[in-house]
C-alpha positions as CSV (number, residue, x, y, z in Angstrom):
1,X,0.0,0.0,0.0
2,X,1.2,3.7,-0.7
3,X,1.0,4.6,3.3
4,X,3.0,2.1,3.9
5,X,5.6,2.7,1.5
6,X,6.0,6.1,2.4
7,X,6.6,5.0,5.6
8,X,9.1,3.2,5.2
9,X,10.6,5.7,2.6
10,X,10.2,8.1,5.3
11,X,12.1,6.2,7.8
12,X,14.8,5.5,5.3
13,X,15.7,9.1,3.7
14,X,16.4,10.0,7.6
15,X,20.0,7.6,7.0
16,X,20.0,7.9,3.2
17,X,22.4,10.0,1.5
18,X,21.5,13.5,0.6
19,X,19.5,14.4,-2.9
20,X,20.1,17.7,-4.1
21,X,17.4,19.4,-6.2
22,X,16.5,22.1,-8.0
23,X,13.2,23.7,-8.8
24,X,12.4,24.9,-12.2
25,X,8.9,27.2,-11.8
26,X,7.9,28.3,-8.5
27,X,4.6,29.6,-9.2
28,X,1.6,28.5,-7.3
29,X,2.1,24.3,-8.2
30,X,6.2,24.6,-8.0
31,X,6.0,26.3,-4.6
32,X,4.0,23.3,-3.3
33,X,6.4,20.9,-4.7
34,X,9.1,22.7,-3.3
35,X,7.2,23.2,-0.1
36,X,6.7,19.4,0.2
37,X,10.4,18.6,-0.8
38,X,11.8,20.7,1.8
39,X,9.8,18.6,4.3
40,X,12.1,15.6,3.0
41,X,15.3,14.5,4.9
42,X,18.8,14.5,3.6
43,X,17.2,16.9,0.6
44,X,18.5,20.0,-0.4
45,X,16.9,22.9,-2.8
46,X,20.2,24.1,-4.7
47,X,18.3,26.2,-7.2
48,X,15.9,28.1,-7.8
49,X,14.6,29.0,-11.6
50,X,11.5,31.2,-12.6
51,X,12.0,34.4,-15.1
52,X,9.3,35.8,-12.5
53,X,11.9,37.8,-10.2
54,X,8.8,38.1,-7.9
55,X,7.9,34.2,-7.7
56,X,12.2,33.6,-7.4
57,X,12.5,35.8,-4.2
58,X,9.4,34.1,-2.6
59,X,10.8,30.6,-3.5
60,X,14.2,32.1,-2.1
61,X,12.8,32.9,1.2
62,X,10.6,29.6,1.7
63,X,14.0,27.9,0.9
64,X,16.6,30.7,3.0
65,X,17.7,27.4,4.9
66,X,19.4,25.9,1.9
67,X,20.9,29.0,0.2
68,X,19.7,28.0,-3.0
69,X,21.0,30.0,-6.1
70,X,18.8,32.1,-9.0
71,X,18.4,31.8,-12.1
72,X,16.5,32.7,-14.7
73,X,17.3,30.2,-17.4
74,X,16.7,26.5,-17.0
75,X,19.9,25.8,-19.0
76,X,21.7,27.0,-16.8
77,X,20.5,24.6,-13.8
78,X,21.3,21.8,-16.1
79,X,24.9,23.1,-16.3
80,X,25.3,22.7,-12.2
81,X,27.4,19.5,-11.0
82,X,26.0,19.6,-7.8
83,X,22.4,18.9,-9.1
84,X,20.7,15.3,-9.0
85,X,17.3,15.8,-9.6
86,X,14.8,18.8,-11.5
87,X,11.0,19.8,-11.0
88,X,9.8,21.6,-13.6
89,X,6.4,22.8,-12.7
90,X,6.3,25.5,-16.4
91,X,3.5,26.7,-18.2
92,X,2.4,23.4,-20.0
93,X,3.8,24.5,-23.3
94,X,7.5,24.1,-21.6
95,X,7.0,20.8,-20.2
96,X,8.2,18.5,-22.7
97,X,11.5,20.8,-23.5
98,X,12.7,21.3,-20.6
99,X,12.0,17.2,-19.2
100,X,13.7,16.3,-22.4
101,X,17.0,18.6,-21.7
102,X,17.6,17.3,-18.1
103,X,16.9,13.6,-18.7
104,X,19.6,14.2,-21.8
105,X,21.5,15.7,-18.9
106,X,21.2,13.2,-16.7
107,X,19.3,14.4,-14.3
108,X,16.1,12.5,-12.7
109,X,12.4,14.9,-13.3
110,X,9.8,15.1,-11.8
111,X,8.0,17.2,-14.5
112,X,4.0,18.2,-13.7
113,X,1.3,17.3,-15.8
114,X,0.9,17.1,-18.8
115,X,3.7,15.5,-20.0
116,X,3.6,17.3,-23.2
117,X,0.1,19.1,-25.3
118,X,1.4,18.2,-28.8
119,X,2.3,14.3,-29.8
120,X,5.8,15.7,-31.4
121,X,6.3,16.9,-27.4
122,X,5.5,13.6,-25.8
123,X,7.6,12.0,-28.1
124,X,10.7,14.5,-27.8
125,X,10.1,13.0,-23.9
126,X,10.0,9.6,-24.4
127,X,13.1,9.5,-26.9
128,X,15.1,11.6,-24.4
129,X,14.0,9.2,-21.0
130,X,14.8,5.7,-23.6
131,X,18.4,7.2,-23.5
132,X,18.7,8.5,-20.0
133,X,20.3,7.0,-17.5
134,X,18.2,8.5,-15.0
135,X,14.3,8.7,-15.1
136,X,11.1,10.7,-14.9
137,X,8.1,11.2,-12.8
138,X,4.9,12.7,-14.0
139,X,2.8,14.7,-11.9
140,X,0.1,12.3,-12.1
141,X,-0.7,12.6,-8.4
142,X,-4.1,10.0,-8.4
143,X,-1.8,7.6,-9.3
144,X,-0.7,8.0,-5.4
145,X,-3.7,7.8,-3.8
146,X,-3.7,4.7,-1.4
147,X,-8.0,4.2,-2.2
148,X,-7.0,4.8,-5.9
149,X,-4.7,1.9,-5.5
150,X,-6.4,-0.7,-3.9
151,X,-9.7,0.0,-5.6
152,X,-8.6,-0.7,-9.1
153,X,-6.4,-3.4,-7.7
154,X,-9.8,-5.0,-6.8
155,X,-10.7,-4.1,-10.2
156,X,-8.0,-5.4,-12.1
157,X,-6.3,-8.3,-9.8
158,X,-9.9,-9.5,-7.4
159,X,-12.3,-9.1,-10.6
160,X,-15.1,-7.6,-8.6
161,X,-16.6,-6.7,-11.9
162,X,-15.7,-9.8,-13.6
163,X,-15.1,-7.9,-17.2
164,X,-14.8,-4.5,-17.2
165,X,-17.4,-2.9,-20.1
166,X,-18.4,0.7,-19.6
167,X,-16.2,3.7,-17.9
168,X,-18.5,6.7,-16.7
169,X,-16.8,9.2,-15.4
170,X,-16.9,13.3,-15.2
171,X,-15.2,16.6,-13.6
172,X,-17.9,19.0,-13.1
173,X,-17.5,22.4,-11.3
174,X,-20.0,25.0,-10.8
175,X,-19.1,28.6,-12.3
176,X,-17.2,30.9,-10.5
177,X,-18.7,34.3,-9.5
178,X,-16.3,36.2,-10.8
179,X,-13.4,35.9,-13.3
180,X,-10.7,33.3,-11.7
181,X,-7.4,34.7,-10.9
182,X,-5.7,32.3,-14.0
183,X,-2.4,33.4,-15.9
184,X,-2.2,34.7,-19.2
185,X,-0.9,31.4,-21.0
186,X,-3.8,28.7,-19.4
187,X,-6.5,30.7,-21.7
188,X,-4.3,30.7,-24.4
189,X,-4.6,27.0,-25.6
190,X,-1.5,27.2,-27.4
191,X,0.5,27.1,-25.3
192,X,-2.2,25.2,-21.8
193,X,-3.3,22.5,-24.6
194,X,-7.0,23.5,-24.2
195,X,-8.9,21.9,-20.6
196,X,-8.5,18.7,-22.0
197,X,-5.1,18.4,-22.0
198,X,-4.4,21.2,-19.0
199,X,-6.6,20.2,-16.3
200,X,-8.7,16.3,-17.2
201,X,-5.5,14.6,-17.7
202,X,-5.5,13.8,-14.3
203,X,-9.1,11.8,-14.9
204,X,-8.4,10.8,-17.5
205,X,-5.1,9.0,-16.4
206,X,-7.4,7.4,-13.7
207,X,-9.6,6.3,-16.8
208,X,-6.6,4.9,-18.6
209,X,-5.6,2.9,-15.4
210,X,-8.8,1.6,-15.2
211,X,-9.0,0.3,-18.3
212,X,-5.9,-1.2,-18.5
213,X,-5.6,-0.4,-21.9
214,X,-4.9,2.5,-24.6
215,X,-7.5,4.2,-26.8
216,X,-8.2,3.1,-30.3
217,X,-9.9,6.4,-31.0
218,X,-11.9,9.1,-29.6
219,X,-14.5,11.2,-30.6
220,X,-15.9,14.4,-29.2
221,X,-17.9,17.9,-28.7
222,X,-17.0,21.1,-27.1
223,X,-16.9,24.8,-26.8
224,X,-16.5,27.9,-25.6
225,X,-20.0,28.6,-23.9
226,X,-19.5,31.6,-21.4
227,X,-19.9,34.7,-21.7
228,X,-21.4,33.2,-25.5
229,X,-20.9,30.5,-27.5
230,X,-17.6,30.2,-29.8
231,X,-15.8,27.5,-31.4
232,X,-13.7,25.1,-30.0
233,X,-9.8,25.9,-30.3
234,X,-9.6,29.8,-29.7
235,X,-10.1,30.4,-26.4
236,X,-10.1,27.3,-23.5
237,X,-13.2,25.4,-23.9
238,X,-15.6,25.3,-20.7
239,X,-17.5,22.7,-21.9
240,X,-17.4,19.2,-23.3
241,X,-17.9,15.6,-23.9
242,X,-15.6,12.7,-25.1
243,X,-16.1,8.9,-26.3
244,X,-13.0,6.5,-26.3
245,X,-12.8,3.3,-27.4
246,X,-10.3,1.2,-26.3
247,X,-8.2,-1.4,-27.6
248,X,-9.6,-4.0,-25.3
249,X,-13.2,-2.9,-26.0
250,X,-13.8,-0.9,-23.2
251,X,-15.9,2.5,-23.7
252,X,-15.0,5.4,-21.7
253,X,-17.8,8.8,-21.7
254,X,-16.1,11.2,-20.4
255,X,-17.7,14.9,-20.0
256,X,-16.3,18.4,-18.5
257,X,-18.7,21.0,-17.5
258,X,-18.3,24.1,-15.8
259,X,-21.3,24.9,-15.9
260,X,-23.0,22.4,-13.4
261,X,-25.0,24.0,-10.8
262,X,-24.6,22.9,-7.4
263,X,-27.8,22.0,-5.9
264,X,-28.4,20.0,-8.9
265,X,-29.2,16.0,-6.9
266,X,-29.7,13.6,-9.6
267,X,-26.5,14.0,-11.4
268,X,-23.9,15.7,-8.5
269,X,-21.3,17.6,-9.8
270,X,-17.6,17.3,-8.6
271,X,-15.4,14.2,-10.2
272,X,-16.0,11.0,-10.3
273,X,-15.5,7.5,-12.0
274,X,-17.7,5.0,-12.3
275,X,-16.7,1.3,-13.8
276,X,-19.6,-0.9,-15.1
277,X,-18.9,-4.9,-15.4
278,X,-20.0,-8.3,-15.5
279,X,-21.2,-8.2,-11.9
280,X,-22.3,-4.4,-11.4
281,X,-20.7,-1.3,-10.7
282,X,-17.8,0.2,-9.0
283,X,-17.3,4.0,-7.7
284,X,-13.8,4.4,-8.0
285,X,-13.7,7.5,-5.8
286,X,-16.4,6.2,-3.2
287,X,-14.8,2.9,-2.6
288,X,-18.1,1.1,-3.5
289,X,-19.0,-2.1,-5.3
290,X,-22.8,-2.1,-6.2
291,X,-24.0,-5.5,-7.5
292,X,-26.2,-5.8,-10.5
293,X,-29.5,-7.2,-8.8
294,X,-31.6,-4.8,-6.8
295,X,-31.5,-7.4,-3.7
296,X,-27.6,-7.6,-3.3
297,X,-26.1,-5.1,-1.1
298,X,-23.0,-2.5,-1.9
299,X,-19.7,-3.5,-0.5
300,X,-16.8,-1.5,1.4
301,X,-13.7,-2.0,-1.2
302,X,-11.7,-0.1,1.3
303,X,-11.0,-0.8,4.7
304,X,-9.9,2.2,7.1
305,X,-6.4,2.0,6.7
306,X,-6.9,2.0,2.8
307,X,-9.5,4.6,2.9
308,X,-6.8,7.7,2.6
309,X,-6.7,10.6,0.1
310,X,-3.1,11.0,0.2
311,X,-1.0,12.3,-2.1
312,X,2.9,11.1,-1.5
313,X,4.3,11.4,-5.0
314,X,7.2,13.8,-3.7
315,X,8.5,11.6,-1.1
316,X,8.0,8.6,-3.4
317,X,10.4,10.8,-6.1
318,X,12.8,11.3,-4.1
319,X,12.8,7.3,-2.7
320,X,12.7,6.2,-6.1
321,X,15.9,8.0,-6.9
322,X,17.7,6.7,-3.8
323,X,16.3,3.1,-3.8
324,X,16.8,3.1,-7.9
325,X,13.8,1.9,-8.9
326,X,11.3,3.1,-11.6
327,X,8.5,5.4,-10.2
328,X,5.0,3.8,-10.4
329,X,3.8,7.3,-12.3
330,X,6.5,7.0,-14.4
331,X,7.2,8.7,-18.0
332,X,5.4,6.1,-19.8
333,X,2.1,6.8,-17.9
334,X,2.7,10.6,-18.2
335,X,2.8,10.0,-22.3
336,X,-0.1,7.5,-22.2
337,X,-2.4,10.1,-20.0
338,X,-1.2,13.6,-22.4
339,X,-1.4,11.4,-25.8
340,X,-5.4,10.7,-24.3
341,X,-6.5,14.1,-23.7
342,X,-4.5,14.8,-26.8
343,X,-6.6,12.6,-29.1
344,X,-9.7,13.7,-27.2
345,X,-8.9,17.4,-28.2
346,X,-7.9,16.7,-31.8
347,X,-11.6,14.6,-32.4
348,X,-13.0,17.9,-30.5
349,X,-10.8,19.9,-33.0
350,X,-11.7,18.1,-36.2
351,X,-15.4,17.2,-35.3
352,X,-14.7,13.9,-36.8
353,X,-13.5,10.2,-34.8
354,X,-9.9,10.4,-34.8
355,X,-7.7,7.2,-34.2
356,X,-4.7,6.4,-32.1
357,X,-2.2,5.7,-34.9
358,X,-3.1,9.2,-36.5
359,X,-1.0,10.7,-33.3
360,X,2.2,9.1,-34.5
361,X,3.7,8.3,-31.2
362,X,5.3,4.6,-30.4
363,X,4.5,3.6,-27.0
C-alpha cells in the first residue's frame, strides 16, 4: 500500500544520502512541490529557476535554509554539478523541452502534468527518457492515492466486476462568480493544450488505469459557452464531452462541465468514476462495489487503513531515486495520460472520430 511505502521511505531518507534538487517554476504548483520537498530529509533545494523575479525571491525565502541560487534560465541549472534531480512545474507548453534537456542531462524529473500538449512533445520526452540514464516522474498525483490503488487493484487483480465494459466518469464544477485569478498562458490554448489536455488529464489517467488499456480512437464535442458560445480551439473550452474506445473494448464517456449548478441532486457535480462490469458497478472514488441485482447489497472495497486521500508522489520521487527503482507514475504513464486528452482534443478539433495511430507516437 502507498501509506506504507511512504513510511518506510520516510524512515529510510532519515539515513539515506542526501538528494540535491533544484526547482524549475515556482509559481503556485512549484511552490507546493518545493514546499513538500523541503519537508524531506537528507534533501537539499540548490536552485531556484522562474523568469518571475517576484515568484524567485518568494521561493528564495521559503527555501533561506538551503541557500539556493537564482536563475532565470533552465539551461543554466542543467549546467550545475551539484544537481541530482529537476522539478519543472512551467506553463504546459514548456514541459516537454525542458523534461527532455535534463533527462539528456542526466538528471532525474519530476515534471508536472501534462507531460507534453502536442504528440511531437511527448515523443521528444519519451526519446530523451529511452536514453537517459536516469528517469522521470509525472505529476500524475491520483496515481498516489492509497483508495485509488487498492480500488482498481480489486478491479484489475480481485475481478469484482468480472469484465470490465463501460467507464463513466466526469469533472464538473460549478461557475465561479467572478473571473478566476488564472495566468495569461492557461487561456491561451496554445501554449495550456485547451482543458482537455491542462486540467482532465488527471481523470483521465485514472480512466486509462482503469481500463488497462490504450484508446483506439476518440471522438468528441466542445466549446467555448461563457460569456457566448464560440468555437472550439480559440479560447479554452468550458465545456465538453468525449467517447473513447479502447483497444480491449472498453468505452469510456467522459464529460467536463463548468457549468453544473450545485444543488443540482440527480447528477452531482464534482469528479468522479464509475466502472460498469459483468457483476455491477464500482465507484472508484467512493470505494463502493454495487451489484447488478436490486436485492444484493453495496460492499466496502476499502477498509480504514486504505480509505486515505493522500498524495505522497514527492516523497516517493525522491525514494525512487535513492532506492533506484522506476517510479509507479513513471514517464510512460505521463505520455499514455497527455497522448489521451490529446486525441480527445484533436476529435473535438476536427469534429470527426480520430484514431490512435493518427497521433504518430510509439509507445
Amino acid at each position: 500500500m502507498v501509506s506504507s511505502v511512504t513510511a518506510a521511505a520516510a524512515a529510510a531518507q532519515t539515513a539515506a544520502p542526501e538528494i540535491r534538487t533544484a526547482m524549475v517554476g515556482v509559481g503556485v504548483r512549484g511552490t507546493s512541490l518545493l514546499r513538500q520537498t523541503l519537508a524531506l530529509a537528507n534533501v537539499r533545494v540548490e536552485a531556484i529557476c522562474d523568469t518571475d523575479a517576484g515568484a524567485r525571491d518568494r521561493a528564495q525565502g521559503l527555501a533561506k535554509r538551503d541557500n539556493p541560487r537564482s536563475f532565470t534560465d533552465y539551461r543554466q541549472v542543467l549546467d550545475l554539478g551539484n544537481i541530482d534531480a529537476v522539478y519543472i512545474a512551467t506553463p504546459c507548453d514548456l514541459h516537454a523541452e525542458m523534461a527532455a534537456a535534463a533527462l539528456s542531462a542526466g538528471k532525474y524529473v519530476y515534471c508536472e502534468k501534462p507531460l507534453g500538449i502536442t504528440p511531437e512533445q511527448v515523443d521528444l520526452v519519451l526519446k530523451a527518457a529511452a536514453k537517459s540514464s536516469a528517469f522521470l516522474q509525472v505529476g500524475q498525483q491520483l496515481r498516489y492515492r492509497t483508495a485509488f490503488r487498492e480500488v482498481i487493484r480489486r478491479i484489475h487483480e480481485d475481478r469484482v466486476l468480472g469484465e470490465t465494459f463501460v467507464i463513466k466518469a466526469q469533472r464538473h464544477g460549478t461557475p465561479s462568480p467572478g473571473p478566476r485569478n488564472r495566468p495569461a498562458w492557461y487561456e491561451d490554448v496554445r501554449r495550456s493544450g485547451d482543458l482537455i489536455v491542462e486540467n482532465s488529464v488527471h481523470n483521465i489517467d485514472v480512466c486509462n488505469w482503469v481500463a488497462n488499456s490504450r484508446p483506439a480512437s476518440a471522438y468528441g464535442h466542445g466549446k467555448r459557452y461563457f460569456p457566448k458560445p464560440i468555437p472550439a480551439g480559440t479560447l479554452m473550452m468550458d465545456g465538453y464531452s468525449v467517447e473513447y474506445i479502447y483497444e480491449n473494448g472498453v468505452h469510456l464517456d467522459y464529460s467536463q462541465l463548468g457549468m453544473h449548478p450545485r444543488g443540482l441532486k440527480k447528477l452531482p457535480n464534482g469528479q468522479w468514476y464509475l466502472v460498469f462490469g459483468e457483476t455491477g458497478t464500482v465507484d472508484v472514488a467512493e470505494g463502493m462495489f454495487y451489484p447488478m441485482q436490486e436485492s444484493g447489497e453495496p460492499r466496502d472495497l476499502l477498509t480504514p487503513s486504505t480509505r486515505i486521500s493522500d498524495d505522497p508522489a514527492v516523497p516517493e520521487f525522491i525514494a525512487c531515486i535513492r532506492e533506484k527503482r522506476k517510479p509507479f507514475g513513471d514517464v510512460k504513464v505521463g505520455a499514455m495520460a497527455a497522448l489521451t486528452a490529446i486525441l480527445g482534443r484533436e476529435a473535438i478539433y476536427k469534429g470527426r472520430s480520430v484514431s490512435w495511430n493518427e497521433l504518430g507516437v510509439a509507445l
